[in-house]
SEGUMAR-391442 format. One record per residue (C-alpha): residue number from 1; residue in one letter; chain; x, y, z. Coordinates in pm, 1 decimal. Layout:
REM SEGUMAR-391442
<atom nr="NUM" rest="a" kette="A" px="X" py="Y" pz="Z"/>
...
***
This chain:
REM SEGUMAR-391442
<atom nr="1" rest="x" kette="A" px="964.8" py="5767.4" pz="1030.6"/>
<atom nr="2" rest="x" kette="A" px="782.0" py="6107.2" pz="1142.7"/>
<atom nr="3" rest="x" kette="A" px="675.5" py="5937.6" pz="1497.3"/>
<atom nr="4" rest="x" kette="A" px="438.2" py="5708.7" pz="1291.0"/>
<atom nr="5" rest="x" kette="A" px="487.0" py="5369.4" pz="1495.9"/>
<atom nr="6" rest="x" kette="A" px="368.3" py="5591.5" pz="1836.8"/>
<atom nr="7" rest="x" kette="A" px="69.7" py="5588.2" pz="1698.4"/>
<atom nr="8" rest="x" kette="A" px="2.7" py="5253.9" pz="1522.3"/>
<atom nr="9" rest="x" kette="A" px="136.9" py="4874.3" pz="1555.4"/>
<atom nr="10" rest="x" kette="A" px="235.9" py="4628.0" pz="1287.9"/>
<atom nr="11" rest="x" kette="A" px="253.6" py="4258.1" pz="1384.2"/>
<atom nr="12" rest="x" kette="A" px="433.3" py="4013.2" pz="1160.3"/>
<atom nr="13" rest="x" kette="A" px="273.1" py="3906.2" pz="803.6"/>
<atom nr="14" rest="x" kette="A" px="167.5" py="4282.9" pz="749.3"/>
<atom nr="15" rest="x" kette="A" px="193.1" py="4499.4" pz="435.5"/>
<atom nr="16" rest="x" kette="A" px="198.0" py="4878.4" pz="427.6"/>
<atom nr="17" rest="x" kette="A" px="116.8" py="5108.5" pz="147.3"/>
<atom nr="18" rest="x" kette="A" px="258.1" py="5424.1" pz="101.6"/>
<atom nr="19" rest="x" kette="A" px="17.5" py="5616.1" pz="-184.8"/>
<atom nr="20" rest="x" kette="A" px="216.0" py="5935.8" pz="-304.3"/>
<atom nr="21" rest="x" kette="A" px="196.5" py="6171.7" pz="-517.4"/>
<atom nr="22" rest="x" kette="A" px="433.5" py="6209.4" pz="-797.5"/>
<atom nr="23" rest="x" kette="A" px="769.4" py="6413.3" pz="-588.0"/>
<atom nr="24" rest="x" kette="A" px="580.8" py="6331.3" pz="-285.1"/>
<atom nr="25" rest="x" kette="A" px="905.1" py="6192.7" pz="-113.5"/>
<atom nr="26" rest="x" kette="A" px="785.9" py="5821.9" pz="-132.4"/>
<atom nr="27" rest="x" kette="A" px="1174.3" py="5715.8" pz="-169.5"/>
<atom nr="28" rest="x" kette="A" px="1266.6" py="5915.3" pz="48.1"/>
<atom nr="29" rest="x" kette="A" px="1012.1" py="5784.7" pz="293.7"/>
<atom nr="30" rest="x" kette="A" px="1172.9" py="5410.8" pz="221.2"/>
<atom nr="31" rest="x" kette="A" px="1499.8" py="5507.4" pz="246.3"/>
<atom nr="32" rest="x" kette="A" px="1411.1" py="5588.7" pz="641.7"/>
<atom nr="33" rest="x" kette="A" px="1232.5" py="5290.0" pz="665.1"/>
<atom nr="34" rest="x" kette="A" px="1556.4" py="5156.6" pz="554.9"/>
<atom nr="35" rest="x" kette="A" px="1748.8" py="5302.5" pz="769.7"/>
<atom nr="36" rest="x" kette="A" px="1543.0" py="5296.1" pz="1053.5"/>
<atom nr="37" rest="x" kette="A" px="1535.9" py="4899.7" pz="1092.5"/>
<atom nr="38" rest="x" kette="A" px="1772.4" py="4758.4" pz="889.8"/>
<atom nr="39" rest="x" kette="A" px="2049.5" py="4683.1" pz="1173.5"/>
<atom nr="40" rest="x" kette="A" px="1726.9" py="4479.4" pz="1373.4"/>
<atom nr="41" rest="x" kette="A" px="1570.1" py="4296.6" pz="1051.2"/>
<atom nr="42" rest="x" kette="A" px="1740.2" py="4164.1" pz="728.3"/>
<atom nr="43" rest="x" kette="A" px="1605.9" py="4426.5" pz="526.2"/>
<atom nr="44" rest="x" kette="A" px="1580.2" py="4419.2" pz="174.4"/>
<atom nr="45" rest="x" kette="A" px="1484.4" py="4724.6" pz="-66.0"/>
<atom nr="46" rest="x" kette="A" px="1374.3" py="4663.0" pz="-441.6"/>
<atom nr="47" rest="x" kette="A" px="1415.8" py="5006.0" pz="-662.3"/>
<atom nr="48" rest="x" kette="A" px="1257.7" py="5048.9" pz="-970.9"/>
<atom nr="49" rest="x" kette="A" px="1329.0" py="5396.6" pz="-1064.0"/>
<atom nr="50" rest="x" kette="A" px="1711.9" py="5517.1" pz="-934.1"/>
<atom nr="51" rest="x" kette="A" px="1997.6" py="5435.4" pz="-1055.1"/>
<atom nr="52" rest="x" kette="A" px="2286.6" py="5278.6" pz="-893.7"/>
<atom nr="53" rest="x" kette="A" px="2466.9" py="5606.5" pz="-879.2"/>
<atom nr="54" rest="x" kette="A" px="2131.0" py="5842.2" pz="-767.4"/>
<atom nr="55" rest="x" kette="A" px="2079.2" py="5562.0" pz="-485.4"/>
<atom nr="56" rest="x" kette="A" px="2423.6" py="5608.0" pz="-367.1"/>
<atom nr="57" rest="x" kette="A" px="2404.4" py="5995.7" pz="-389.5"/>
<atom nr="58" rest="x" kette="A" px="2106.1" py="5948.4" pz="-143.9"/>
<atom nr="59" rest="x" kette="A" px="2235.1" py="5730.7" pz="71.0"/>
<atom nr="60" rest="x" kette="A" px="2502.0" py="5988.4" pz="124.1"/>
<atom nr="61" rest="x" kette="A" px="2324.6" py="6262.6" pz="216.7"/>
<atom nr="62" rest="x" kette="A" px="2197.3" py="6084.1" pz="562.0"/>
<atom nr="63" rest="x" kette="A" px="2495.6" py="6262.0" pz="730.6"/>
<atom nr="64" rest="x" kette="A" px="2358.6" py="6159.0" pz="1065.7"/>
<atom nr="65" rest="x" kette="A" px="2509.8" py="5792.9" pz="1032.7"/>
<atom nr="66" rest="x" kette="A" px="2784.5" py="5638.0" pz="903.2"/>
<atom nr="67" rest="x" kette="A" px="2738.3" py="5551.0" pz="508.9"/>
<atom nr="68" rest="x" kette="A" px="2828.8" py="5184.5" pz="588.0"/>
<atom nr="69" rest="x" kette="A" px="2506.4" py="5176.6" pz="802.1"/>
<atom nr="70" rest="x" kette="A" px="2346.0" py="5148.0" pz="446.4"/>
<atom nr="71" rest="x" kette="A" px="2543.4" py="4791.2" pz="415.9"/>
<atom nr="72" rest="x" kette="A" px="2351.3" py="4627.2" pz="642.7"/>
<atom nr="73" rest="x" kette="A" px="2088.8" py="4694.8" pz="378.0"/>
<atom nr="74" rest="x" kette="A" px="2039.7" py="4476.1" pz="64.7"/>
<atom nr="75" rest="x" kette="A" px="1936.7" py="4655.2" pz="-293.0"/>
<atom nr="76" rest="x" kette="A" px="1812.5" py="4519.7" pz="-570.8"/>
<atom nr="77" rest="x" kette="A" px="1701.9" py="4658.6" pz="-933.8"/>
<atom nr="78" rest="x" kette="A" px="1323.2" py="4517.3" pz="-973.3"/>
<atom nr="79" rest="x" kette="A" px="1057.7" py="4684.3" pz="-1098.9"/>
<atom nr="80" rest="x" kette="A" px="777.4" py="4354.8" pz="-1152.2"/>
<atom nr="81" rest="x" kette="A" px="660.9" py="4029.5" pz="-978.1"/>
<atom nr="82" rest="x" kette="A" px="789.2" py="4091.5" pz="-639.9"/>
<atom nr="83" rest="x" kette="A" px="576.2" py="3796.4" pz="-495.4"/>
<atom nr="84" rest="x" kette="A" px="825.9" py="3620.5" pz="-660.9"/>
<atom nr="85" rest="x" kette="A" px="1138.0" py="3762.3" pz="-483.7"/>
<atom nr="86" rest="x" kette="A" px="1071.6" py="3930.5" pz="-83.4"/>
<atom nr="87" rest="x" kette="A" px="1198.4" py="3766.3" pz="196.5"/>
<atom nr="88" rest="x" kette="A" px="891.6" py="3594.2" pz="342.8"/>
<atom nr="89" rest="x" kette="A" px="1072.9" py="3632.1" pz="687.5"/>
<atom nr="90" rest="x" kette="A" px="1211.8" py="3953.8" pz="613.3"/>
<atom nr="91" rest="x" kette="A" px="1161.9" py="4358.8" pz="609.5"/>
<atom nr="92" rest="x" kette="A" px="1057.4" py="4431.1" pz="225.7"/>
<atom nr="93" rest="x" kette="A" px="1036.1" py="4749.6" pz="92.8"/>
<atom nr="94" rest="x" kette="A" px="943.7" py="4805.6" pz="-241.1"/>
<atom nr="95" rest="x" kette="A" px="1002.4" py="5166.2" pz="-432.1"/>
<atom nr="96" rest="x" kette="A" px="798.8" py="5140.1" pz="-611.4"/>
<atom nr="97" rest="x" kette="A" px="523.7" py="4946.9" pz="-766.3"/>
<atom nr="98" rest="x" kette="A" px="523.2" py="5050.2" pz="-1114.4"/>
<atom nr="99" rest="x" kette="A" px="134.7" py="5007.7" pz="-1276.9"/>
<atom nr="100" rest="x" kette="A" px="96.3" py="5198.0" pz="-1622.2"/>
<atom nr="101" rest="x" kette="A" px="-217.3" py="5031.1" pz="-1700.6"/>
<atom nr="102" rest="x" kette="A" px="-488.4" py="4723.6" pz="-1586.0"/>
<atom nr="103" rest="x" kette="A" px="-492.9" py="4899.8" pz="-1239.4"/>
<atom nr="104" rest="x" kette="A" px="-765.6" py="4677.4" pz="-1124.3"/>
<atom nr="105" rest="x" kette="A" px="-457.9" py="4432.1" pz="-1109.5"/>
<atom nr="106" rest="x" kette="A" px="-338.5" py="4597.0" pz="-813.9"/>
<atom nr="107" rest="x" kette="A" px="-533.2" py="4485.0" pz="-547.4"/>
<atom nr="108" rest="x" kette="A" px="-408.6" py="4119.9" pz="-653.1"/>
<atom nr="109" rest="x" kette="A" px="-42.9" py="4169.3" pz="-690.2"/>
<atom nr="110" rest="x" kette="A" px="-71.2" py="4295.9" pz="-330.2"/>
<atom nr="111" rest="x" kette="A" px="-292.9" py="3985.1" pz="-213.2"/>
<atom nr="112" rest="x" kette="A" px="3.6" py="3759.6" pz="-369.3"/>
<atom nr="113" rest="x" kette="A" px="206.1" py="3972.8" pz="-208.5"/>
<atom nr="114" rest="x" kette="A" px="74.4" py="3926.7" pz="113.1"/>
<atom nr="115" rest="x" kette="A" px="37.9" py="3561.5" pz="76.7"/>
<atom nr="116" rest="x" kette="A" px="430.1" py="3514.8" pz="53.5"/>
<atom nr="117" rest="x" kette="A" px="466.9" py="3680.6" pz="412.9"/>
<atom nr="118" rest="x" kette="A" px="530.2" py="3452.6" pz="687.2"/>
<atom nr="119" rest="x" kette="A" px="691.7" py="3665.1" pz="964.7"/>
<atom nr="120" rest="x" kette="A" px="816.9" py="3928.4" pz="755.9"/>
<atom nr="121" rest="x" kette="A" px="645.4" py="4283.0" pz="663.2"/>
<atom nr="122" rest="x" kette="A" px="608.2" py="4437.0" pz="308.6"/>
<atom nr="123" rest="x" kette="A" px="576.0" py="4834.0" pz="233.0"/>
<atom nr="124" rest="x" kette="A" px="443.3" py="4912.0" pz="-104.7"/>
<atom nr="125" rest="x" kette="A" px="489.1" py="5233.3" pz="-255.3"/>
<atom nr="126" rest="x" kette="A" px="227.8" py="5341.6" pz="-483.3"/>
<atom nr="127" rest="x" kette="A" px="168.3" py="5629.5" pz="-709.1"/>
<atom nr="128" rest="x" kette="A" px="-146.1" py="5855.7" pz="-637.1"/>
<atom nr="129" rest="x" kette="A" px="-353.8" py="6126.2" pz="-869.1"/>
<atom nr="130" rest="x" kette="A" px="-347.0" py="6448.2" pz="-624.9"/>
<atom nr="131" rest="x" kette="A" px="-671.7" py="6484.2" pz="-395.7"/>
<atom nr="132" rest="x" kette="A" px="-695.4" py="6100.1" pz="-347.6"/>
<atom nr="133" rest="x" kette="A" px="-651.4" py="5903.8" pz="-34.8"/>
<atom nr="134" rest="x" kette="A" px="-513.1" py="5557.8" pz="-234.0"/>
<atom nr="135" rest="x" kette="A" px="-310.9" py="5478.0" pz="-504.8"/>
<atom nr="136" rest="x" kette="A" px="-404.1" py="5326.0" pz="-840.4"/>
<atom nr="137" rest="x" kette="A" px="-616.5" py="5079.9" pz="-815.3"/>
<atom nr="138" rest="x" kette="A" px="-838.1" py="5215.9" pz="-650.0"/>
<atom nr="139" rest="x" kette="A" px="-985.0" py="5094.3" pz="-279.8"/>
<atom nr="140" rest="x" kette="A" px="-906.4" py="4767.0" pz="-376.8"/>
<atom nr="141" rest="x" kette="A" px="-548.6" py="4838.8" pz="-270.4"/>
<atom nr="142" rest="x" kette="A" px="-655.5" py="4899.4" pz="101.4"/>
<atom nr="143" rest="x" kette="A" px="-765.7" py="4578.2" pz="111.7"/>
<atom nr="144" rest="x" kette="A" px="-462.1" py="4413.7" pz="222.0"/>
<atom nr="145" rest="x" kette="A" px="-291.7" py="4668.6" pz="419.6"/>
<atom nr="146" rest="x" kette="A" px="-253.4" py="4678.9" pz="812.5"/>
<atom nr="147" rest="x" kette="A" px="-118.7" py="5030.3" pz="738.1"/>
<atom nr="148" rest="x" kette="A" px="-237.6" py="5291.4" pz="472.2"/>
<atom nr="149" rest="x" kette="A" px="-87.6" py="5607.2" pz="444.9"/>
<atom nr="150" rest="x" kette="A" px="-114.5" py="5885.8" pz="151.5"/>
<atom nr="151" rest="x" kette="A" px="160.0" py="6128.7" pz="91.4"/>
<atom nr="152" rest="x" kette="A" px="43.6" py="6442.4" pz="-108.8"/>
<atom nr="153" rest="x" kette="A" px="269.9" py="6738.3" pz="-152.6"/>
<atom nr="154" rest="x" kette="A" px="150.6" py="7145.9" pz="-132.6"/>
<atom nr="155" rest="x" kette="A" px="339.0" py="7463.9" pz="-178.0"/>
<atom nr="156" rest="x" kette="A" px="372.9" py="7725.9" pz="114.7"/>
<atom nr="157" rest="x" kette="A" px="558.9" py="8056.5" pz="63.1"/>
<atom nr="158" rest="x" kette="A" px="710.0" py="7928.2" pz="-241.0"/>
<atom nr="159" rest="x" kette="A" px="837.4" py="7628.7" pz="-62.4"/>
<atom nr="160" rest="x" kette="A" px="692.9" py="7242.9" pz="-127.0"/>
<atom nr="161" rest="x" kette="A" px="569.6" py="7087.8" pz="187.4"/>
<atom nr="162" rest="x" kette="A" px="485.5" py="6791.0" pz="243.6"/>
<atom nr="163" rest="x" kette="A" px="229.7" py="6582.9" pz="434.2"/>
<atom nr="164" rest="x" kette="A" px="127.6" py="6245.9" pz="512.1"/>
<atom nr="165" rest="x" kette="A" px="-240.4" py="6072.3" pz="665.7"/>
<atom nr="166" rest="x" kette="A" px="-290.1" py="5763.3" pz="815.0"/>
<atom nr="167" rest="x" kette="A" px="-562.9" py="5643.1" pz="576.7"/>
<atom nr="168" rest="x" kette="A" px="-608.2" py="5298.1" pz="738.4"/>
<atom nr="169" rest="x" kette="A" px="-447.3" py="5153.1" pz="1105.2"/>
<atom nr="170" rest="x" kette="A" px="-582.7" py="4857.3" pz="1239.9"/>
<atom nr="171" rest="x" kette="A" px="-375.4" py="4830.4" pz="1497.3"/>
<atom nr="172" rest="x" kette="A" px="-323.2" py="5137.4" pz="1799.4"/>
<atom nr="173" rest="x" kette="A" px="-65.3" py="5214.8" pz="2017.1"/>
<atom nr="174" rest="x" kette="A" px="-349.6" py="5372.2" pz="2254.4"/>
<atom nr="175" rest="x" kette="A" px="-688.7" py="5183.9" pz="2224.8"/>
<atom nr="176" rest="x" kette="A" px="-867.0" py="5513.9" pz="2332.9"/>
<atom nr="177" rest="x" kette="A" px="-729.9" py="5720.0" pz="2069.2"/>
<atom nr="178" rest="x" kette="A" px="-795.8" py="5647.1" pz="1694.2"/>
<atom nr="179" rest="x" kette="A" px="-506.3" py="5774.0" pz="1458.5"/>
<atom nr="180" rest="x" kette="A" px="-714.8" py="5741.0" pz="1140.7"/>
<atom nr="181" rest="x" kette="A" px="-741.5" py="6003.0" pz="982.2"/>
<atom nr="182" rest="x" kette="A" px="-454.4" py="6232.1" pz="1148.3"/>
<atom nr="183" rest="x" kette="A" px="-174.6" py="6394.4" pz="970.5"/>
<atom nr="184" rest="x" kette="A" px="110.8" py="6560.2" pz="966.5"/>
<atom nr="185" rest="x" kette="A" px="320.9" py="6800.4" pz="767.0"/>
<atom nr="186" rest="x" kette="A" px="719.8" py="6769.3" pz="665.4"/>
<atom nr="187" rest="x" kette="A" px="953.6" py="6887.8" pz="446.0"/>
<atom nr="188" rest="x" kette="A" px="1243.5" py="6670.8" pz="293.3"/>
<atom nr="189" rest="x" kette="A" px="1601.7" py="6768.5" pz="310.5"/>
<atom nr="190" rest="x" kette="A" px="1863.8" py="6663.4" pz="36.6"/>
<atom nr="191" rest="x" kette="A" px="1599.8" py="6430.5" pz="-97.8"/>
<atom nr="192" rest="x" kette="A" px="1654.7" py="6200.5" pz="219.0"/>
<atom nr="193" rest="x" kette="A" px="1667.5" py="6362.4" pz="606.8"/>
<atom nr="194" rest="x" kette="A" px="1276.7" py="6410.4" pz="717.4"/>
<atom nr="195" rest="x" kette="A" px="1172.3" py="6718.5" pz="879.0"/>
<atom nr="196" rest="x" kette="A" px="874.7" py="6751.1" pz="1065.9"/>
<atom nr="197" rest="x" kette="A" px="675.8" py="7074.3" pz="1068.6"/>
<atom nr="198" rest="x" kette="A" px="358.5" py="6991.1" pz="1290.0"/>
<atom nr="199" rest="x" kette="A" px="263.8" py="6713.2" pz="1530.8"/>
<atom nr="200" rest="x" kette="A" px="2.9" py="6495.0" pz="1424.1"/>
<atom nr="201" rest="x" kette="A" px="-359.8" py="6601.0" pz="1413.4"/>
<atom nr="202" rest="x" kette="A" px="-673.2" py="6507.2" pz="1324.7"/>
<atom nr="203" rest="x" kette="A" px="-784.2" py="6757.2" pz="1016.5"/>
<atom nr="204" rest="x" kette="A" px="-1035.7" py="7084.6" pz="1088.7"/>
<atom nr="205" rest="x" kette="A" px="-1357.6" py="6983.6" pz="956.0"/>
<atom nr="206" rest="x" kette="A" px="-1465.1" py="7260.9" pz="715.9"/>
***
């Protein structure tokens, strides 16, 4: 989503975090994901926060595709040990990882993670305190990733906008231009349709 893969490659046997504030639009940032690949990968998407009925609300709001697009797309109620369950072949999406307390855990539960992956790919979502560029568990949690990205939210004319920074790419589109470090703003529609409200950019040094 939001133009991201024109700047940045991911090769097979790659996580991605997502680090978001709380109401940052993580899931709805998954749900694109979702939608986005699942009719070129067996996708599957473990939720640990919405219900079956929210989920479906959601998934009805992308009024830009049919609803049975969404079929293609296999959900699952999980909200611990998902070494245990992704698709090592597969797209994996996991919304979210849920970690109330022993955050230096993190760091390993995405190594085991990781270690499960054959040709598939596995994005994270992880909750983030506001002003931080990773989720908890600190910096260990970049460790892993191919692709880091931190989703904060701010408030403009009353509105909430959103934006998103590539914390960590390994891999470029362009070698001669580095995306770490850019952003770019967006606002969320019906809690699922992504809006973009700049291009990306590097951000103004103070």
């Amino acid at each position: 989503p939001l133009d991201i893969g024109r700047l940045c490659k991911i090769m097979p046997k790659s996580v991605i975090v997502i680090a978001g504030e709380q109401n940052s639009s993580k899931s709805a940032i998954a749900l694109n994901i979702a939608k986005d690949n699942c009719l070129t990968f067996d996708t599957h998407f473990f939720n640990s926060e919405m219900s079956s009925e929210e989920l479906r609300e959601r998934i009805m709001r992308f009024d830009d595709i049919d609803p049975d697009h969404f079929r293609k797309v296999h959900f699952y109620s999980r909200s611990e040990n998902f070494h245990d369950v992704i698709r090592p072949d597969g797209l994996n999406i996991i919304d979210f990882l849920e970690v109330h307390d022993d955050f230096w855990r993190v760091g390993g539960w995405i190594r085991a993670i990781f270690d499960k992956l054959n040709q598939g790919v596995c994005v994270i979502n992880l909750q983030k305190a506001p002003g931080r560029d990773w989720g908890r568990g600190g910096t260990g949690t970049l460790e892993k990733a191919r692709l880091y990205l931190a989703v904060s939210t701010k408030f403009q004319d009353g509105k909430p906008t959103n934006e998103i920074k590539i914390v960590k790419a390994k891999l470029y589109r362009d070698l001669e231009h580095n995306p770490n470090g850019m952003t770019r703003e967006f606002r969320v529609y019906g809690g699922a349709k992504l809006l973009a409200m700049t291009g990306w950019q590097h951000a103004r040094r103070k």
